[in-house]
N, C-alpha and C positions, 0 to 999 in steps of 0.2 A: 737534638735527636740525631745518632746516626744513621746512614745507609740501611741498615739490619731493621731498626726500630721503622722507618718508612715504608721500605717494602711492607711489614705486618699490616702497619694501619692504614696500607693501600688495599692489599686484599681484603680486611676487613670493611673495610668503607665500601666497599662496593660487593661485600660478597662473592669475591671472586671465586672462590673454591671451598668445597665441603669434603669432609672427613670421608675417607675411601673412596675419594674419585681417582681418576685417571689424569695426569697433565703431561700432554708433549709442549715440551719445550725447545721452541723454534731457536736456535743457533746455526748464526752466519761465521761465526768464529770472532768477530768484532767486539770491542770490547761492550757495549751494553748489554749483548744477548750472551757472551762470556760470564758478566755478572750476574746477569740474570738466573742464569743455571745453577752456580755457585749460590746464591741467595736460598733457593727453591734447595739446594743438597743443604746447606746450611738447617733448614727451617723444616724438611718433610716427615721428622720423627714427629714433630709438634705438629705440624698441619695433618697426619694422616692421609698421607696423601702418593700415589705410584707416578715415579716419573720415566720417562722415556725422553729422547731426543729424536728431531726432524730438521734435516737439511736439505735446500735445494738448491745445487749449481746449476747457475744460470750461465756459464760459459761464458759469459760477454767478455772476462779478462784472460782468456786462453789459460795460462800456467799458471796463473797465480788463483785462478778461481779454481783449478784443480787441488793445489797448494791449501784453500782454504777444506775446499773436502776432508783432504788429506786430513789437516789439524781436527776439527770436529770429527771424523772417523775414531782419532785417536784418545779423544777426550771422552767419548763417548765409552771409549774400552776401559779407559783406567778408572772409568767411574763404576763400571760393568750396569752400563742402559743402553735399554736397547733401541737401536739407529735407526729412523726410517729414514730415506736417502732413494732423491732420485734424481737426474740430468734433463735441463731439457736440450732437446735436440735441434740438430744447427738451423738457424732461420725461423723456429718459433716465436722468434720476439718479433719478427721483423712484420710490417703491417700497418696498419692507420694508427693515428693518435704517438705518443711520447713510447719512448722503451721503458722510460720509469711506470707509465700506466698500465702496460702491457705485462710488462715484470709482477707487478700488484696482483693483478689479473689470474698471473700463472701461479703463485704462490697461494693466494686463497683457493683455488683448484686442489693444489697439491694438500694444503688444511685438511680441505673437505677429507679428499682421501684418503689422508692418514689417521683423521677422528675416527673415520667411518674403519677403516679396515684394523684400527687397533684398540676399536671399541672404546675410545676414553673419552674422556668429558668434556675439557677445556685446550684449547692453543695459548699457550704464552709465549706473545711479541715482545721484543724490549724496548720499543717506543721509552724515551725519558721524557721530562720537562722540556728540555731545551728542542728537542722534535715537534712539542707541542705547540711553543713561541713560532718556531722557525715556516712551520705549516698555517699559523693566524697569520703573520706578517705576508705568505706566498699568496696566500689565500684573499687577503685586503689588496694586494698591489693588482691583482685578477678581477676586483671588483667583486668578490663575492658578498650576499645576503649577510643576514643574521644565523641562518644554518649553517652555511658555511665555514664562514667564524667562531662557529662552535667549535670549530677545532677536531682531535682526535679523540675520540670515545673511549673510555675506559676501559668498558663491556662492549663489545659489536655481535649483535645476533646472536648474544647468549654465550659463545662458546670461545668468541676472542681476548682474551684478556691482556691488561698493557701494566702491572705490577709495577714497573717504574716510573709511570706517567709524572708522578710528583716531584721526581728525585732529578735534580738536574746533574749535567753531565761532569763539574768536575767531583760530585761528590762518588757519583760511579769511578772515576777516574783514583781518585784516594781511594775508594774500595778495590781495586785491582790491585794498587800500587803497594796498599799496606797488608797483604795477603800474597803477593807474589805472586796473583794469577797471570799467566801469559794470554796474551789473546793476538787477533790480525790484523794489519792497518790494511783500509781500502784506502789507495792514491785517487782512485777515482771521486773518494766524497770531500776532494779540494780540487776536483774540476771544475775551472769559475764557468765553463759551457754552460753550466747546467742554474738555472734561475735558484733553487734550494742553498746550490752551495757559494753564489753570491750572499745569497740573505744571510746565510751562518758567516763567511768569511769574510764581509763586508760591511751588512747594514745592521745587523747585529751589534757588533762592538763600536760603532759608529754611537748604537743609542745606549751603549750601555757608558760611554764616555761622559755623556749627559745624566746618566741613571745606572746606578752597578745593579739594581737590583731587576733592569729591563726584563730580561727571561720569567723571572718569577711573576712579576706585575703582566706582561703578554699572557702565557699559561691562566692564571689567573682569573684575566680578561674574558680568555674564551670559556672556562670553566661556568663562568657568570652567564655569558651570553647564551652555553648549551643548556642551562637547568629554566634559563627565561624561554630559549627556546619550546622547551619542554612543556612550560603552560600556556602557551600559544598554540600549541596542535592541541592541547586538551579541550583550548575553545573553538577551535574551526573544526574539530572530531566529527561533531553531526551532520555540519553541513558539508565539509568533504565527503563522506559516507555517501550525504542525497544526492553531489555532485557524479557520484560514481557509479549509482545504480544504474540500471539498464534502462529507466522513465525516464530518467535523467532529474535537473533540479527545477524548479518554478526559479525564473529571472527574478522574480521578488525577492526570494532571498539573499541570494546570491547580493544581489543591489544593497538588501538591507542591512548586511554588513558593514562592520566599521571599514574605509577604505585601507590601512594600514593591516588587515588581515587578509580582506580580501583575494589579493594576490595567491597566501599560502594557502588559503582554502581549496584554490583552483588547483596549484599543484599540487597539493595532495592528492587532491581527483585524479587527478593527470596520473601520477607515480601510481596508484592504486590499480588503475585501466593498463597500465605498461610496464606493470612487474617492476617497479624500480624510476628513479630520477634519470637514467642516463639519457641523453640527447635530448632532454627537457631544457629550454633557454627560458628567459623572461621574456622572450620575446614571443614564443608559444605562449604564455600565457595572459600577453597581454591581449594577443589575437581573441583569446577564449572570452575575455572579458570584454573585446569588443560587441561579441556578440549578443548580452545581454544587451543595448540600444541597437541591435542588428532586428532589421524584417527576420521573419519567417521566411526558411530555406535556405536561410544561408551557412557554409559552412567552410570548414580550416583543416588541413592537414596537419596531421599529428606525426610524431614519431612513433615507429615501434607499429606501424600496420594500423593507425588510429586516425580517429574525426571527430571535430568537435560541430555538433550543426545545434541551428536554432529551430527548433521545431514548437511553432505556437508559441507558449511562453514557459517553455520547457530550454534549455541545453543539456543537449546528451550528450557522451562521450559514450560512440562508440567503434567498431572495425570497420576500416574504408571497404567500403565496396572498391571491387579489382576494379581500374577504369576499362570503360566500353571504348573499343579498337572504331574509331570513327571510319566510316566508309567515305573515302576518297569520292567528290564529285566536282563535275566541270561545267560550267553550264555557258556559252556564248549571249551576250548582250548588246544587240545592236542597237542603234541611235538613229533615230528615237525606236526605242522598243521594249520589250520586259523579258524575265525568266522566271520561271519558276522555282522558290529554294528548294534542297529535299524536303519528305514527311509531308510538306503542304503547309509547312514553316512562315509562307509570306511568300513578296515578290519583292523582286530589284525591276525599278523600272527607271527608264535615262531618257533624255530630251535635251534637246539646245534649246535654252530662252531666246525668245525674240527679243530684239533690242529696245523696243518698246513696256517690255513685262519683265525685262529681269530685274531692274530695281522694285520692283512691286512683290515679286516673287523673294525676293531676296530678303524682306521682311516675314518672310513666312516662320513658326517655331517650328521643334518638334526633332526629339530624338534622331529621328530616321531620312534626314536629309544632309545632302554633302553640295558644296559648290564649288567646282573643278575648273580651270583655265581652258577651255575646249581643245585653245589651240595647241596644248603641250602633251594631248594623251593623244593614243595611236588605236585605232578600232580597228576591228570592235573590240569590245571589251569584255574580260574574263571574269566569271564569278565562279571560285571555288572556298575549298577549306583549305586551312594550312598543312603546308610542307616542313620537313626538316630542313632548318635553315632558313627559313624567311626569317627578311628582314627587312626595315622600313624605315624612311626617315619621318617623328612623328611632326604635325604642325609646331611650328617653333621652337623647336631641337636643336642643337647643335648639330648631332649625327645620326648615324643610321643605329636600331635598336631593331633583336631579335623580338621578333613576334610573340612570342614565347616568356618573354622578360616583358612585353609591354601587356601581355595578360596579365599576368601575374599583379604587376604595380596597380592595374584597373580593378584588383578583386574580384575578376571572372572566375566564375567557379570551374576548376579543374576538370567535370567531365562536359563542360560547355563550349572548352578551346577548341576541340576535334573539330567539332561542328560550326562551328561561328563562320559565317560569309566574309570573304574577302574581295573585292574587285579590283583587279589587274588590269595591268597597260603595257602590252609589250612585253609581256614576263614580270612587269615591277609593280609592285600594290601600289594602288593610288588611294585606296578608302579601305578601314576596317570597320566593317559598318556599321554602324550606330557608335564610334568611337571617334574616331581620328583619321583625319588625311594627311595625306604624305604632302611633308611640305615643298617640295618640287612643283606639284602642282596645285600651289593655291591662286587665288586673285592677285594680282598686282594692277597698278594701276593703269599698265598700258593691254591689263588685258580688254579684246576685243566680243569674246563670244564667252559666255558660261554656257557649261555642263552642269547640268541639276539630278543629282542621282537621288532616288528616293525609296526607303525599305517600306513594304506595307506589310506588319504582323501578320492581319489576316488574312492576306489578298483583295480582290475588288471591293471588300465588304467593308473596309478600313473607311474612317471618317477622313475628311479633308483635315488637312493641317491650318491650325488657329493661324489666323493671320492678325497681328496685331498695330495697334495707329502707329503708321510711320510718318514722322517729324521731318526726318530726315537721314540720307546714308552719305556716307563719306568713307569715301576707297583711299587706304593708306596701302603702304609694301603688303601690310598682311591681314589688317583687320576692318571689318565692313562694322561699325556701328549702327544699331537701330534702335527703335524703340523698346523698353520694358513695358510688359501685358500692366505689371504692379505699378511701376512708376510713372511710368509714358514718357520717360529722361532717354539720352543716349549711353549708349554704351551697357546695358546693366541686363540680368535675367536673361531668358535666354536667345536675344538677339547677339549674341557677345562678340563673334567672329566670324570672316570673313567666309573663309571655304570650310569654314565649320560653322554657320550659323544651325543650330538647331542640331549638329554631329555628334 
């Protein structure tokens, strides 16, 4: 089957074009989308079909991308179709992410605008076969899914079409050669800089030394993987859908899926609620899926302005609430004394153990106590919220960590960081409370006097803290061992550590 005969039975396989539409045909001046044109002038008495040409200089090779203008201006006239053509201007590419993704970016743009303002049906790209291998292989070494490895779509959004996708490149290549079409070499697509044109110049012909028929069998590959893809979203369809309405879905569900779909169902949701996959990782989704075994109220930041929370035995996805601006408070804690937190939140209240009660006290549980080296803090002592820029060394750390990054790793919820109490010594946190003490000042063994800091949820109304059968404590560099309430063994539950017994 030649060049001629594949181009037909690509557009037909996939219905890419009907009698009396419109097709612009994207030309770089390169030899696939050279061919491409020539194919479609070839074939448009038969297809019924109006073509016109679109070029977009991207300017990144100075004279030589003018150069190429230049040649598609010229082809365009001797064919007499008509040019849409337009420049982007200097520093457009420039921005987050790759110049190739941003170029992508700009040329779908430019599509739009040329469908739209020339009324016509279709875009034909000239993606070939060998684009298609070369995008599975980018794609695998990135670690992408099973979608991703679908590779480059035929049809995109209706209106993109890739008429070559089957046709590998040196068969393009005899089509130019045995026609005498002229076309433009870009030097840039054998810059090894670039990951794409490693994998054509390198790993490529590496596996075809192994396999001549590599290209075709990659292509292929993903050909396979995008049509399985395809009946995979057909079964998570429903339950993406309930994932993404506004009630959000029953965790039943969601759970009662097979674990091997699970995953896509969620991103679907996800992409469904944010217009699109972009800035969607698995890593987002595996958060989402934690929260099916998550309590009620808990929730995760999304990309794209989004939340995923557990509400009852629902997850919703829906728009973050704008975080509330925490109002800055200071409150002084003397020893022994108390403060009040704001709202009416609880108290911080502090004392020095008599040397008599602090091992008996030191067996105490309970979230909301800290035990501190008396003699290494400086009073009184400060209870506020966080600043920009705290930072802290946590109990058995190597080094000091922002405040901010040890929220975050503790799955404190984002509008609960503003607020959360801190207690200071000297300017430096010594306890983030009901978490972690700074390990500067924990126990050691030549400490003489503990400090006992204690959070009460509701104030005086708070029950005394369980004190559970102590066997025995033994003071190392950092950890107080006591009793378990379950076991009554050492070391275990929540007697575990020293200046964080019950923290």
């Amino acid at each position: 089957m030649d060049t001629r005969q594949r181009f037909l039975r690509t557009l037909n396989r996939y219905a890419m074009v009907h009698p009396g539409e419109r097709v612009v045909v994207a030309v770089s001046g390169g030899p696939d989308s050279s061919a491409l044109l020539h194919l479609f002038l070839e074939n448009r008495d038969r297809l019924r079909i109006k073509l016109s040409v679109a070029h977009l200089n991207h300017g990144l090779r100075g004279a030589e991308s003018d150069a190429d203008a230049a040649f598609v201006r010229a082809l365009a006239r001797r064919h007499r179709l008509p040019l849409h053509s337009a420049r982007l201007a200097p520093g457009r590419l420039a921005g987050r992410g790759s110049v190739e993704a941003r170029g992508r970016e700009e040329r779908l743009r430019f599509f739009r605008t040329v469908l739209r303002r020339a009324g016509a049906d279709r875009v034909a790209v000239g993606h070939q076969e060998n684009d298609q291998a070369e995008t599975f292989l980018l794609r695998l070494v990135r670690g992408s899914g099973r979608t991703g490895l679908g590779g480059i779509h035929p049809v995109w959004e209706g209106y993109l079409i890739r008429p070559l996708i089957e046709i590998p490149r040196t068969a393009i290549l005899e089509y130019l050669r045995s026609r005498g079409i002229p076309f433009r070499d870009d030097a840039s697509n054998r810059d090894r800089r670039f990951l794409r044109n490693r994998i054509r110049e390198d790993l490529i012909p590496a596996l075809a030394a192994l396999n001549p028929g590599i290209v075709r069998i990659l292509a292929r590959t993903a050909d396979r993987l995008r049509e399985e893809d395809r009946v995979l979203e057909s079964l998570i369809g429903p339950a993406a859908r309930a994932a993404a309405a506004p009630n959000g879905m029953p965790t039943g569900i969601l759970g009662a899926l097979p674990a091997g779909i699970r995953p896509r169902a969620v991103l679907a949701a996800l992409a469904a609620r944010a217009g699109g996959r972009r800035g969607l990782t698995g890593r987002h989704v595996d958060a989402v899926l934690d929260l099916i075994g998550a309590g009620a109220g808990k929730r995760i930041a999304l990309p794209g302005g989004l939340e995923a929370r557990r509400v009852h035995d629902r997850v919703r996805i829906v728009a973050a609430e704008p975080p509330r601006s925490a109002r800055p408070f200071h409150r002084l804690l003397q020893v022994p004394g108390d403060c009040t937190l704001p709202g009416g939140t609880g108290r911080i209240r502090c004392r020095i153990l008599p040397p008599g009660r602090a091992g008996r006290d030191l067996g105490a549980g309970g979230p909301g106590r800290a035990f501190l080296d008396a003699d290494r803090v400086r009073f009184p002592l400060v209870v506020r919220n966080r600043r920009p820029g705290d930072r802290f060394r946590p109990l058995g750390a190597p080094g000091r960590r922002k405040i901010q990054d040890f929220f975050v790793d503790r799955k404190i919820p984002a509008e609960q960081r503003g607020d959360w109490p801190l207690v200071t010594s000297g300017g430096e946190i010594v306890w983030v409370v009901g978490c972690r003490i700074d390990d500067r000042y924990r126990l050691r063994p030549s400490t003489r006097r503990v400090l006992l800091l204690e959070r009460s949820p509701r104030g005086d109304d708070s029950p005394a803290p369980r004190r559970f059968p102590l066997k025995r404590i033994r003071r190392t560099g950092i950890l107080i061992e006591s009793a378990s309430p379950a076991s009554g063994g050492r070391g275990g539950g929540s007697g575990r550590s020293g200046a964080e017994v019950g923290a």
